[in-house]
N, C-alpha and C positions, 0 to 999 in steps of 0.2 A: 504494500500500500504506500501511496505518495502522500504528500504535504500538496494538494491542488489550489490554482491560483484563478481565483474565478474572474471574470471579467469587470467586474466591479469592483474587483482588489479582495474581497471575501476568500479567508482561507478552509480549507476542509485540512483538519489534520485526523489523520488517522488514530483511534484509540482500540485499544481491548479492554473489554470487561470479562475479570475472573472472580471465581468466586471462592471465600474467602479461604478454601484449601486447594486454592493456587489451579482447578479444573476454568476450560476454556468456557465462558458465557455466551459470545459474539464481540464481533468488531465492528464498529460503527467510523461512520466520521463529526466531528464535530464543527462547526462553523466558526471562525475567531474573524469578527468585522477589524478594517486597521482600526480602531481606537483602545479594540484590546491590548490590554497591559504584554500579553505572549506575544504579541503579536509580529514586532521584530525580531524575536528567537527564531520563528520558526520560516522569516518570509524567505534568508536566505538559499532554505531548500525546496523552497516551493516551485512546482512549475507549475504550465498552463495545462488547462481540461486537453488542448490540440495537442502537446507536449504527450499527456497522457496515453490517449491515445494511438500516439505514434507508436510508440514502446510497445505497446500490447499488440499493435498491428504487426512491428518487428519480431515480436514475440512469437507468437502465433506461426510467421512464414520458417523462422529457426527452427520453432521447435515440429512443423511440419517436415521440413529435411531431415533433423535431426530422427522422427519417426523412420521418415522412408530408407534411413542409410540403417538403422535397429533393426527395420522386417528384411534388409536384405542382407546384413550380418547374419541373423538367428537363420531365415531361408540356407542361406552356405554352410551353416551348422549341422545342419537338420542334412544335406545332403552328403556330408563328410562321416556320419554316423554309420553309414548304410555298411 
């Protein structure tokens, strides 16, 4: 999860709620408008929602290749058994 920078300066910063024997709750984002007191802790790692997306659309083609090269690894596995 990112620190996202919205178009009107509104940050989303990523949080987790646990509870309180440390088991996962969910992860939410929370809003900090700039007049929040955090608010320049966190802008320096902020990017934009277009930023965001880019990453995930990189993502997604990597780990697509990265699939197709795993099924034709185990494929040459599978026929080196015989």
């Amino acid at each position: 999860m990112f620190v996202i920078r919205l178009a009107d300066g509104t940050l989303r910063i990523p949080r987790t709620l646990a509870s309180d024997d440390g088991r996962l709750i969910g992860n939410a984002y929370v809003e900090l408008a700039p007049s929040d007191p955090e608010y320049d802790r966190w802008l320096p790692e902020s990017i934009t929602e277009e930023q965001e997306a880019e990453r995930r659309r990189r993502w997604r083609e990597d780990n697509d290749a990265l699939e197709r090269e795993f099924l034709a690894f185990k494929e040459s596995q599978a026929g080196s058994d015989r």
